[in-house]
TIBA-721810 format. One record per residue: residue number from 0; residue in one letter; x, y, z of N, C-alpha, C, CB in turn. Coordinates in Angstrom, 2 decimals. Glycine has a CB too. Layout:
<pts>
   seq   type      n.px      n.py      n.pz     ca.px     ca.py     ca.pz      c.px      c.py      c.pz     cb.px     cb.py     cb.pz
   NUM      A         X         Y         Z         X         Y         Z         X         Y         Z         X         Y         Z
...
</pts>
This chain:
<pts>
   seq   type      n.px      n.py      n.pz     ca.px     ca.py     ca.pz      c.px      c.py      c.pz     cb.px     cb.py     cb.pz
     0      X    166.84    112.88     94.62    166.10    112.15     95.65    164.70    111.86     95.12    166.04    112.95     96.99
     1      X    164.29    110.63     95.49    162.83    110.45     94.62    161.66    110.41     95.29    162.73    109.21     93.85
     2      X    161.02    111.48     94.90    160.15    111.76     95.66    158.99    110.33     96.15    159.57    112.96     94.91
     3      X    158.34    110.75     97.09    157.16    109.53     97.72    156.21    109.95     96.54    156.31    109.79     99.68
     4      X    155.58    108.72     96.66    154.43    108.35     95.86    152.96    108.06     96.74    154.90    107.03     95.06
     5      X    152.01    108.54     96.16    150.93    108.05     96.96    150.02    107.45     95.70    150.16    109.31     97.98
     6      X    149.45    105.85     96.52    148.58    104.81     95.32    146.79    105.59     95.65    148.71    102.36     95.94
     7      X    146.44    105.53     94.86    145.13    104.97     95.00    144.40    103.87     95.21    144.76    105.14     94.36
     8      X    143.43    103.51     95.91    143.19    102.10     95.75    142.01    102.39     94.59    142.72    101.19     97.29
     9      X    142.04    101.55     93.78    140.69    101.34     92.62    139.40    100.85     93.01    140.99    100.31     91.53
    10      X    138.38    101.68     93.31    136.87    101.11     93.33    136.38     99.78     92.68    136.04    102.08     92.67
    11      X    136.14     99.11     92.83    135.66     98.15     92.10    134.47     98.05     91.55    135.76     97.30     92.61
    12      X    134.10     97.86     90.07    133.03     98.23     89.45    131.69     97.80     90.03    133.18     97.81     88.22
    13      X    131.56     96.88     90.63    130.40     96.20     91.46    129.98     97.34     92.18    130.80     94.94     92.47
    14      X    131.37     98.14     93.05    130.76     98.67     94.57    130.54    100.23     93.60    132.23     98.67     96.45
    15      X    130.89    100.65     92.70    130.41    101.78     91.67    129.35    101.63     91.42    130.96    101.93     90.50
    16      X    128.58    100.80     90.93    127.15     99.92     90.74    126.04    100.27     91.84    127.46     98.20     90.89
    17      X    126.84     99.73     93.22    126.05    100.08     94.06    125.76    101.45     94.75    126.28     99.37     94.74
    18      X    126.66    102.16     94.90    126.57    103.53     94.96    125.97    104.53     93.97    127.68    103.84     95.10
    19      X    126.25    104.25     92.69    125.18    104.58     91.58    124.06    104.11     91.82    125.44    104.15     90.31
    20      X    123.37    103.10     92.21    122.02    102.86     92.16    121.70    103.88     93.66    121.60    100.99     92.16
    21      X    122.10    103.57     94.52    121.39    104.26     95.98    121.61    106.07     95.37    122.66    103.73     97.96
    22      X    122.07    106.60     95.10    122.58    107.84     94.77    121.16    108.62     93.63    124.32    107.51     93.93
    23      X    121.17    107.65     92.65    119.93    107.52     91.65    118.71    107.63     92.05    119.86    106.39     91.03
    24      X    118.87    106.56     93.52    117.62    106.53     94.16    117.10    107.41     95.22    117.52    105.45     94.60
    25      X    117.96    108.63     95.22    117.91    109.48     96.14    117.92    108.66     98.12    116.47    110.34     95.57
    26      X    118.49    108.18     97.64    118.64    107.25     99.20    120.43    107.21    100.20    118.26    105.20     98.57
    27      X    119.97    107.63    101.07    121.73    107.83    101.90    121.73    106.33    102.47    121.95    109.34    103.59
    28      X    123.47    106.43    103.28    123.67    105.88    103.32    122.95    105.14    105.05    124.71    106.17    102.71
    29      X    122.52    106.34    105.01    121.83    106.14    106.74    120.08    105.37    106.48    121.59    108.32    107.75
    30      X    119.94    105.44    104.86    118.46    105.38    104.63    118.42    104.17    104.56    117.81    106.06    103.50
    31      X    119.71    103.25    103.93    119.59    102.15    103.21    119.30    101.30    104.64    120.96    101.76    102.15
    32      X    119.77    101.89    105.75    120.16    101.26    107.02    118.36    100.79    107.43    121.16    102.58    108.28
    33      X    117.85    102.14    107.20    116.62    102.70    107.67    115.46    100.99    107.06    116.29    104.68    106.66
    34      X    116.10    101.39    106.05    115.01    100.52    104.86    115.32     99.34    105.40    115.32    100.54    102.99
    35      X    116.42     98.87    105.64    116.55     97.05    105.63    116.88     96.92    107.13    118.04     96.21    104.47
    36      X    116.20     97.49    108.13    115.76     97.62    109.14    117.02     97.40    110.37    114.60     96.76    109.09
    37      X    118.23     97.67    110.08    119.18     98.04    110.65    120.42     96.70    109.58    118.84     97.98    112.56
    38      X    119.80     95.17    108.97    120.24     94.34    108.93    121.66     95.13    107.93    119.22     93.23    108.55
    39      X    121.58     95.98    107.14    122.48     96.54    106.59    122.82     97.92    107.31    122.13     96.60    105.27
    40      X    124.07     98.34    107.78    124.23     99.31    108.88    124.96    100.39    107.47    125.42     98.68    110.58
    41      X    124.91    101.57    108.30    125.45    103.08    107.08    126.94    102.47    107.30    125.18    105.39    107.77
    42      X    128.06    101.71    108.24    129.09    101.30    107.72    129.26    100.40    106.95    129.67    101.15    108.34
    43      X    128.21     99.53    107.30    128.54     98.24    105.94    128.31     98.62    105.05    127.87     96.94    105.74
    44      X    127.12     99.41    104.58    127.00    100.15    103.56    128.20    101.20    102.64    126.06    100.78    104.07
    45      X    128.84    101.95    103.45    130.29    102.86    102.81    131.36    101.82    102.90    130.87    104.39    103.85
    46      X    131.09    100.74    103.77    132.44     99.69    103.46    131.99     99.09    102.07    132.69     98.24    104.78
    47      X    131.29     98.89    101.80    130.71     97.88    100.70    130.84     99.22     99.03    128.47     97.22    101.36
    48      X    130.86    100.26     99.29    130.71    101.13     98.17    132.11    101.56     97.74    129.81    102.34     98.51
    49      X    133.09    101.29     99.01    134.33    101.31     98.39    135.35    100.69     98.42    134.71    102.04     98.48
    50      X    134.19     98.97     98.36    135.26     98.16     98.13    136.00     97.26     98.86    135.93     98.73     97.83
    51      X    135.64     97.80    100.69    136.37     97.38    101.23    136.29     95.94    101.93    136.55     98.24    101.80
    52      X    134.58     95.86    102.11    133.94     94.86    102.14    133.48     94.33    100.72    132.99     95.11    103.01
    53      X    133.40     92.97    100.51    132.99     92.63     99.15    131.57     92.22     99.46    133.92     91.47     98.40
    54      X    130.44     92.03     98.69    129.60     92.18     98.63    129.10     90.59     98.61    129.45     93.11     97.78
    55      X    130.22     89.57     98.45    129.37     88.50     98.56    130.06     87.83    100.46    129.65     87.27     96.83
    56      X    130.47     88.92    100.73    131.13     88.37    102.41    130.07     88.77    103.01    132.66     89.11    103.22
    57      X    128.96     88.99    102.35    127.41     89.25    103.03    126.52     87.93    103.63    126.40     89.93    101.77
    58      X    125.56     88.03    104.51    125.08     86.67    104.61    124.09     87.13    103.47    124.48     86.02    106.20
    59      X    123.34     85.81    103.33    122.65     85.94    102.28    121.47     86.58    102.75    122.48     84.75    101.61
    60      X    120.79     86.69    103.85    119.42     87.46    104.10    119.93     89.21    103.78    118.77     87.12    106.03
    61      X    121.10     89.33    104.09    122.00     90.42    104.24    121.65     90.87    102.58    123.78     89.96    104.76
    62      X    122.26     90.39    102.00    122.25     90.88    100.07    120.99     91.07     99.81    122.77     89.63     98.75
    63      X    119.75     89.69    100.71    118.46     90.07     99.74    117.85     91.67    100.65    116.95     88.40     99.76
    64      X    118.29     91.86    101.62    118.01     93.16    102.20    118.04     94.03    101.16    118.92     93.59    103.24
    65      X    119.61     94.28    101.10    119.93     95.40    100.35    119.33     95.44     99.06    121.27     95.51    100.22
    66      X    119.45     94.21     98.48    118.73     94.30     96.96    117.59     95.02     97.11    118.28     92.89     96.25
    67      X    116.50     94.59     98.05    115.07     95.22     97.99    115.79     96.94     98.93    113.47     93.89     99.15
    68      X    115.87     97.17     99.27    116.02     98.60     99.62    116.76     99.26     98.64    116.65     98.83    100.91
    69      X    117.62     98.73     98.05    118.07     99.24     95.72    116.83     99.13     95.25    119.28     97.79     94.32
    70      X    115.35     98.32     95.40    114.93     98.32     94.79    115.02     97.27     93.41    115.01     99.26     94.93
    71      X    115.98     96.05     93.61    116.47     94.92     93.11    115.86     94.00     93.39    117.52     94.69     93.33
    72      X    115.72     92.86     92.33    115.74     91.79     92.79    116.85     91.25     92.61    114.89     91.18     92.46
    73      X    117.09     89.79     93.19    118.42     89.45     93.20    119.51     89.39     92.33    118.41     88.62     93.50
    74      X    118.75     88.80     91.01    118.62     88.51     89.58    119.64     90.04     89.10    116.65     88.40     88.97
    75      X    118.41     91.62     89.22    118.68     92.52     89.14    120.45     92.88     89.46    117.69     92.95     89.79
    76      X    120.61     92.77     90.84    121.65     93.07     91.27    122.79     91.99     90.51    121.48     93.09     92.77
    77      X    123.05     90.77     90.38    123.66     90.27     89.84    124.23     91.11     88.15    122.94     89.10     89.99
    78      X    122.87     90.98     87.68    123.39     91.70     86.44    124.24     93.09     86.27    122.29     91.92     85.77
    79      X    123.09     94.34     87.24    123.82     95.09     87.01    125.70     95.05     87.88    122.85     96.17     87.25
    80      X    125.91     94.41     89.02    127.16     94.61     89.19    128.08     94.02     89.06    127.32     94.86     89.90
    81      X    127.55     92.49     88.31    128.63     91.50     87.86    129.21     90.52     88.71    129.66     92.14     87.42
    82      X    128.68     90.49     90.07    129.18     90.01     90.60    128.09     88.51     90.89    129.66     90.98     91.48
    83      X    128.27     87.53     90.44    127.71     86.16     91.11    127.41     85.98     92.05    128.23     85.28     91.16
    84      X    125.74     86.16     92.36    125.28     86.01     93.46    124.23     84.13     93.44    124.37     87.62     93.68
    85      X    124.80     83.85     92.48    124.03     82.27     92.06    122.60     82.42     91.27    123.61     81.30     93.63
    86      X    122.67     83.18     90.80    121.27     83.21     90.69    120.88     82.58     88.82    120.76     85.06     91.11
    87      X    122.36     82.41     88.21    122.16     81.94     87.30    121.43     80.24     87.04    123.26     82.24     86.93
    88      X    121.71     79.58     87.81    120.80     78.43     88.12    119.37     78.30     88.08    121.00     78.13     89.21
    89      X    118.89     79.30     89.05    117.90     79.22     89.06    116.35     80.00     87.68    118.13     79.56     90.34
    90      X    117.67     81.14     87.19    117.12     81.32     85.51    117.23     80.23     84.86    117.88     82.33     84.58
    91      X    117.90     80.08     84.54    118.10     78.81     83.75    116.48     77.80     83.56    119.42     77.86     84.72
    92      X    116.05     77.18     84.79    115.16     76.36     85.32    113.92     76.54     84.96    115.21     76.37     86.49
    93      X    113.89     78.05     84.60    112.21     78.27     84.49    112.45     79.76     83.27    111.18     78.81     86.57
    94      X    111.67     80.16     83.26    111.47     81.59     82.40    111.72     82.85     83.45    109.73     81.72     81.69
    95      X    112.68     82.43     84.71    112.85     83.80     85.30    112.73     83.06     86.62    111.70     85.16     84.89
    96      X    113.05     84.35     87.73    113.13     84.06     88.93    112.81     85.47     89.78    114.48     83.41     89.14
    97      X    112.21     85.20     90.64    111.70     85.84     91.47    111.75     85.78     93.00    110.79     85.75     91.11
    98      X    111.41     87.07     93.80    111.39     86.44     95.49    110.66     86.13     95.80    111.58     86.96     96.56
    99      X    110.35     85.10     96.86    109.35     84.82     97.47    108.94     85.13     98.70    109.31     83.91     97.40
   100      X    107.73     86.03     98.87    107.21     86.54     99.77    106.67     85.31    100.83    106.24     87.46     99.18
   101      X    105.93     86.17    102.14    104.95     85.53    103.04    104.12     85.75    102.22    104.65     85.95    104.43
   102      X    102.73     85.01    102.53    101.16     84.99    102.10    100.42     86.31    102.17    100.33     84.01    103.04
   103      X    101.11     87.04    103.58    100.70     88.09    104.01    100.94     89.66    103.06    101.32     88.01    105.30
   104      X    102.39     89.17    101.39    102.35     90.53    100.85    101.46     90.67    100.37    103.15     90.97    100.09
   105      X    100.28     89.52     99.48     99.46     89.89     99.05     98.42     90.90     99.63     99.18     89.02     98.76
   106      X     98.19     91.50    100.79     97.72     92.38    101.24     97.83     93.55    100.33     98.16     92.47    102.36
   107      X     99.10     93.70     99.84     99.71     95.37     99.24    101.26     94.64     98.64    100.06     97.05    101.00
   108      X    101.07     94.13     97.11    102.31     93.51     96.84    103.44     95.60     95.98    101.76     91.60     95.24
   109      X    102.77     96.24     96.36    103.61     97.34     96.21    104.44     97.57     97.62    102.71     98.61     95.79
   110      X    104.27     97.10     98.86    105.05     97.17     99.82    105.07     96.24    100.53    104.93     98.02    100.40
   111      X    105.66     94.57     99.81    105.16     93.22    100.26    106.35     93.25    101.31    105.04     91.81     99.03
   112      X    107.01     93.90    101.99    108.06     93.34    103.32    109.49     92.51    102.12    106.85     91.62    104.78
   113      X    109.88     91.82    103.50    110.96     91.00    103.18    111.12     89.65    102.81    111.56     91.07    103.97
   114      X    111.50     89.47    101.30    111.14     88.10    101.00    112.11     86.93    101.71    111.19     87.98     99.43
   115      X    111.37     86.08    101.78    111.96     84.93    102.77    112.84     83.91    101.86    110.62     83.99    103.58
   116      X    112.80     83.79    100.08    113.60     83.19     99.18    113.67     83.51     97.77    113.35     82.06     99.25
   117      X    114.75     83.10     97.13    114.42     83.04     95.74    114.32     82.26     94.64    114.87     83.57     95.40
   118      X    113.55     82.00     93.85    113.70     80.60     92.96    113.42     81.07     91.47    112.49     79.28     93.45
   119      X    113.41     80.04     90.80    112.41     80.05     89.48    111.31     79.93     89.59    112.54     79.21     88.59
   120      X    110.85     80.79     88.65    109.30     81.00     88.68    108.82     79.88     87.38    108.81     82.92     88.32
   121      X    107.35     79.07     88.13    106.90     78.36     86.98    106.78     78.93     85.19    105.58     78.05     87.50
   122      X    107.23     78.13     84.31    106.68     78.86     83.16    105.90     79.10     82.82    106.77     78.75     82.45
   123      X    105.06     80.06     81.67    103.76     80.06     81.02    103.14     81.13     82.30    102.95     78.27     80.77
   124      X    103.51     81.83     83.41    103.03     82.70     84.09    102.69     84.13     83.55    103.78     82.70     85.00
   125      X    102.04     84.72     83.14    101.79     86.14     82.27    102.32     87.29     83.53     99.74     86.41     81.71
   126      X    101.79     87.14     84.51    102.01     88.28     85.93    102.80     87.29     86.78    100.32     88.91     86.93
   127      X    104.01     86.82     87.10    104.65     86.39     87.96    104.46     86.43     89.63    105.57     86.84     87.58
   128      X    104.06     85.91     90.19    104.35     86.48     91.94    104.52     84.82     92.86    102.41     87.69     92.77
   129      X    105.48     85.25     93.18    105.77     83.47     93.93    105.03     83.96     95.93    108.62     82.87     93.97
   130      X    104.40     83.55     96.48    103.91     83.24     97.93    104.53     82.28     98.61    102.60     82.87     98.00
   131      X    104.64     82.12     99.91    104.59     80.97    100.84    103.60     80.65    101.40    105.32     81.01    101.72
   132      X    103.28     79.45    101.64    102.05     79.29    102.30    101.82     79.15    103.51    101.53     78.48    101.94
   133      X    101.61     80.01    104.60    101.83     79.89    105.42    100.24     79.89    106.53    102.89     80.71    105.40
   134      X     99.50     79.11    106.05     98.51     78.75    106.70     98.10     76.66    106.60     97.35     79.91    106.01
   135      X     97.60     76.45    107.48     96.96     75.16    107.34     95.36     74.86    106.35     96.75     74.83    108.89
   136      X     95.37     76.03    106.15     93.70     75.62    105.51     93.45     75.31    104.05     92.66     76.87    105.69
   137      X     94.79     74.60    103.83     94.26     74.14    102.33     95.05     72.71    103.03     94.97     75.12    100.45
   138      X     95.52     72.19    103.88     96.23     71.12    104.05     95.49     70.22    104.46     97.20     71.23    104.76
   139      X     95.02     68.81    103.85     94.37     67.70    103.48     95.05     66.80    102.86     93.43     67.94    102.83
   140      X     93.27     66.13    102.50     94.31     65.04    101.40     93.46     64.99    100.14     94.59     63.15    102.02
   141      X     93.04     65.71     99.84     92.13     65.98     98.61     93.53     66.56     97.15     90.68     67.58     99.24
   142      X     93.23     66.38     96.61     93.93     66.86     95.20     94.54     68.52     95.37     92.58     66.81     93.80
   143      X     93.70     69.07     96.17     94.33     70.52     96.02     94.69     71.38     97.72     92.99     71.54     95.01
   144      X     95.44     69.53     98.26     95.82     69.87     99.23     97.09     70.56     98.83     95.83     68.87    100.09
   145      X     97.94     71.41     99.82     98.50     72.31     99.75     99.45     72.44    101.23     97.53     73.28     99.37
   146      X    100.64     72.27    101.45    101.01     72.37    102.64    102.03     73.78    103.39    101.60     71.11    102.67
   147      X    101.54     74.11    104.64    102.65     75.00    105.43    104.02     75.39    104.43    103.24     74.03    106.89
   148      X    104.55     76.32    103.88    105.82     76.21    103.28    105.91     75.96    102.27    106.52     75.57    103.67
   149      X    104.85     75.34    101.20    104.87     75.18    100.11    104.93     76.62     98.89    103.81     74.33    100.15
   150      X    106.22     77.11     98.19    105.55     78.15     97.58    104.39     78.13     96.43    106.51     78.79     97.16
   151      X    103.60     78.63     96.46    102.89     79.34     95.88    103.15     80.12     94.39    102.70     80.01     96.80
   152      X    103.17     79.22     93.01    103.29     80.24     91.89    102.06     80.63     91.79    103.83     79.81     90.56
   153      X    101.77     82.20     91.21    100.62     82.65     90.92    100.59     83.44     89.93    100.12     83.14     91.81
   154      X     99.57     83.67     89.07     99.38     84.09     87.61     98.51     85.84     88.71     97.99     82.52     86.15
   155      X     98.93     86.60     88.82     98.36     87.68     88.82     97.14     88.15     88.03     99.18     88.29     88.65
   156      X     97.42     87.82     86.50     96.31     88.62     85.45     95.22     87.38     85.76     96.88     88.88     83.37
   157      X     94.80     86.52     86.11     94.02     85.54     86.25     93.18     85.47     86.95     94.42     84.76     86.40
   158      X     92.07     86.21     87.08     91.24     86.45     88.75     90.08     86.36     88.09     91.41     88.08     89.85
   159      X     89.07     85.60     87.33     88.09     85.32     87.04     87.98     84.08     87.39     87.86     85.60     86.00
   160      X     87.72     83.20     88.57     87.14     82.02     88.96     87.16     81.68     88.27     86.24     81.76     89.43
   161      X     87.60     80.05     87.97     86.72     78.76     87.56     86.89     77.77     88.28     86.91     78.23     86.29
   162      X     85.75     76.64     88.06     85.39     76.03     88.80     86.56     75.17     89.26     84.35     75.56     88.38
   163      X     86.86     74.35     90.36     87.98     73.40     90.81     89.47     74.46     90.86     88.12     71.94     89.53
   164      X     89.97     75.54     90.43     91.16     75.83     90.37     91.38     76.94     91.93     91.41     76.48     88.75
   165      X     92.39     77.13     92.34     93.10     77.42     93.28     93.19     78.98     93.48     94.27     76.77     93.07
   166      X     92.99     79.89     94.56     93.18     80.85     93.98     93.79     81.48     95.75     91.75     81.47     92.96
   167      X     94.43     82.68     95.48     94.59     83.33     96.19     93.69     84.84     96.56     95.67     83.30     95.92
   168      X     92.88     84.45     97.96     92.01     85.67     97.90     92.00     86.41     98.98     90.73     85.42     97.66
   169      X     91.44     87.64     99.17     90.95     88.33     99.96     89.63     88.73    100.77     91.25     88.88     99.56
   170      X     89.91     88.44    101.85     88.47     88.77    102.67     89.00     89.73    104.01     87.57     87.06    103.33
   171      X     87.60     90.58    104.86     87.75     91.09    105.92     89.13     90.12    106.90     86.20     91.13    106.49
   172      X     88.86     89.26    106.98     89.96     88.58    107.90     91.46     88.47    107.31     89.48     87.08    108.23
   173      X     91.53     88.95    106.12     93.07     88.31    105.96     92.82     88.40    104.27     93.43     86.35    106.80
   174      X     94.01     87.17    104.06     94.52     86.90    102.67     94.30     85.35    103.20     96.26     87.56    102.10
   175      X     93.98     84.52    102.11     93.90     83.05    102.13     93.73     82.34    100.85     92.84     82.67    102.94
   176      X     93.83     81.17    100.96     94.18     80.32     99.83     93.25     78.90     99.82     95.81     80.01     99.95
   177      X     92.24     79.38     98.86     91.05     78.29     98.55     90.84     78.08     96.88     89.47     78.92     99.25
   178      X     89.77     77.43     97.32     89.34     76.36     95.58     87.96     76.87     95.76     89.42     74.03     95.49
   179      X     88.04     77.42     94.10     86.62     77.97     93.96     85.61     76.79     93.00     86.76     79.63     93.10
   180      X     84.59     76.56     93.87     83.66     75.82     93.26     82.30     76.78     93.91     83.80     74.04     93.67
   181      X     81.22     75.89     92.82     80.21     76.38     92.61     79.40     75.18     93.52     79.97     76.67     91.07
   182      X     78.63     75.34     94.87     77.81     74.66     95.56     76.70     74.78     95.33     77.89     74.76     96.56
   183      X     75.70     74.34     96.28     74.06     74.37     96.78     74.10     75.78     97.34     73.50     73.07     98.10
   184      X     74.72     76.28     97.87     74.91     77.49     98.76     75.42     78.58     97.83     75.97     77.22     99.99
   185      X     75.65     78.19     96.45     76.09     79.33     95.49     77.57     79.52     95.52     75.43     80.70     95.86
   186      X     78.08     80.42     95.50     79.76     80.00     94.56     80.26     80.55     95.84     80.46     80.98     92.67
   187      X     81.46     79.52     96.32     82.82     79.71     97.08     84.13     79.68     97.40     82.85     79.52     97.50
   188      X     84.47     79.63     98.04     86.20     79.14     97.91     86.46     78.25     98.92     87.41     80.40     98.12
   189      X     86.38     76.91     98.99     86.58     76.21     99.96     87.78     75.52    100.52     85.88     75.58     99.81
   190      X     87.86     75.82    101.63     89.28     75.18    102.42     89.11     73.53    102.33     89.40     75.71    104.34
   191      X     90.41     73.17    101.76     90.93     72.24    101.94     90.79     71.01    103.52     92.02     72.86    101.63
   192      X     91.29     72.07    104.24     91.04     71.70    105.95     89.69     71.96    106.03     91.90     72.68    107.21
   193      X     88.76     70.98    106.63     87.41     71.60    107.34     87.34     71.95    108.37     86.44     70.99    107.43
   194      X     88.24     72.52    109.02     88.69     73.26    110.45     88.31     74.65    109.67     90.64     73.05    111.17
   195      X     88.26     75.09    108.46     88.43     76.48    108.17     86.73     76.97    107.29     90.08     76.62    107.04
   196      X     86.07     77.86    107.60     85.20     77.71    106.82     84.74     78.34    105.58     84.56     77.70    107.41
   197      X     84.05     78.03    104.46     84.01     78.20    103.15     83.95     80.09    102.98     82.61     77.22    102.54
   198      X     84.14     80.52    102.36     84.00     81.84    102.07     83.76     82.25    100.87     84.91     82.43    102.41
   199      X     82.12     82.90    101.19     81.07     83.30     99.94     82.03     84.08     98.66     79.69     84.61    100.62
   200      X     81.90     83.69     97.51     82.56     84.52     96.27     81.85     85.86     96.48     82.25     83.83     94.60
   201      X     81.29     86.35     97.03     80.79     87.17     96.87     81.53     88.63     97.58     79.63     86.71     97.18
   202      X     82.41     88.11     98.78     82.39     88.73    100.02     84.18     88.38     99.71     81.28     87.96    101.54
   203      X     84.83     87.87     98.30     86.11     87.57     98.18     86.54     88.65     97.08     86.34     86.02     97.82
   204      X     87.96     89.00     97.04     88.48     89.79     96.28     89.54     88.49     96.05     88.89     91.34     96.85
   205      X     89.87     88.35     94.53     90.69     87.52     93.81     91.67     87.99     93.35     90.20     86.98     92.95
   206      X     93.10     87.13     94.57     94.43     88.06     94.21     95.18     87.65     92.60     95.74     87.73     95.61
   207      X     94.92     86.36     92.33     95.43     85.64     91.35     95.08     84.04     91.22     96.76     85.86     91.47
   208      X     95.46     83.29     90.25     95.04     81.62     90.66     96.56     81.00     90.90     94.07     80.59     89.14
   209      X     96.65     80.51     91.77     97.80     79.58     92.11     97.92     78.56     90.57     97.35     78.55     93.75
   210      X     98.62     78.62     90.09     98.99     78.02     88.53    100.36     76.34     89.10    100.17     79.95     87.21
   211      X    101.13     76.76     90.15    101.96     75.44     90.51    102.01     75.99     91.90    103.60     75.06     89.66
   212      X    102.39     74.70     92.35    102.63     74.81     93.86    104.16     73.74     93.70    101.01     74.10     95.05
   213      X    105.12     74.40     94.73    106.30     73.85     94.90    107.17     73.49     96.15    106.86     74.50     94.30
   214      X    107.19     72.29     96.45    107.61     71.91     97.77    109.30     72.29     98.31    107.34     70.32     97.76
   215      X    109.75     73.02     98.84    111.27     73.35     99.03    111.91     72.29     99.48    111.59     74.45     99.97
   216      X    112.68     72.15     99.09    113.83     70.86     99.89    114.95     71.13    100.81    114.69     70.08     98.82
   217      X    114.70     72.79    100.90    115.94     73.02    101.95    115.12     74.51    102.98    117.86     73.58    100.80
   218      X    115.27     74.11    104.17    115.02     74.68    105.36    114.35     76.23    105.04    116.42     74.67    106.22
   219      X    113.41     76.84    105.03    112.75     78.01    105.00    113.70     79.02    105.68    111.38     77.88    105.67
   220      X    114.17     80.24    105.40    114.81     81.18    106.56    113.27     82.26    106.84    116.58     82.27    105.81
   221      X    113.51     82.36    108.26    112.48     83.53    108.65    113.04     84.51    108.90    111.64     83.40    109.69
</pts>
């Protein structure tokens, strides 16, 4: 009489990938939940580690969750688990790709939140960091107008002013995005919009210089 058999089902190397990285990272499965603010739950999470859910039946805000609570960028995760998340396109295009934050990570880009996209990053960037722009005060019609939604490439190592170029800065009120020239009134960063008003170099901390600015052609997710 022949005896029953019992199968295993086989892990799939992707969802091995992902359980190795959270495991590495000293992170459960209740944490990952924690981190990506419920959008990934501790079941999708053990469905997804063994397989049962596949990892691209995710929405896409869903994957870039998890990536940043791995501690991934998208790019990242693609490579290490093999699985095509598109992101080869957008390498291709430039010297790399990156997420793109609100205006607001520059506050603390060691705990910039949840990025809203991902693209290629301009070339020739030494410190990479892509922004959205999400203020009106560079929007005009002057040369270094700048609009709502437009991302933001920025050279990080670049924070020594010069005259006419773009920069991303810091003051008591915020994070904002002006053109540093040298006036009658001594050196500032002036808004684009004259609804907004100039702010003394003096009284600015310089996050980086905006190096390209890039208009999206498809709908922002918030």
């Amino acid at each position: 009489m022949a005896r029953g058999r019992t199968t295993t089902k086989v892990v799939p190397e992707w969802a091995i990938a992902l359980k190795l990285r959270r495991v590495q990272l000293g992170i459960s499965q209740e944490g990952i939940a924690d981190l990506t603010g419920g959008v990934v739950s501790q079941s999708t999470m053990s469905s997804l580690e063994v397989g049962r859910q596949h990892l691209t039946d995710l929405a896409y805000m869903r994957v870039v969750a998890l990536a940043r609570a791995l501690n991934w960028t998208l790019s990242d995760m693609q490579r290490v688990t093999g699985v095509d998340l598109g992101m080869t396109e957008a390498t291709l295009v430039g010297e790399g790709s990156v997420d793109v934050y609100p205006l607001a990570a520059a506050l603390d880009f060691d705990t910039p939140g949840m990025p809203v996209d991902h693209v290629a990053v301009a070339p020739g960037i030494q410190q990479p960091a892509v922004l959205r722009m999400d203020s009106e005060e560079m929007n005009g019609t002057g040369s270094a107008s700048i609009r709502p939604g437009d991302h933001l490439h920025i050279d990080l190592s670049l924070t020594s002013p010069e005259e006419g170029k773009v920069y991303v800065v810091l003051d008591q009120d915020g994070v904002h995005v002006r053109q540093y020239t040298e006036s009658r009134l001594g050196a500032i960063f002036r808004a684009e919009n004259h609804d907004f008003e100039p702010i003394p170099a003096a009284d600015a901390q310089v996050v980086g210089q905006v190096v390209a600015v890039a208009h999206p052609v498809t709908p922002l997710l918030n």
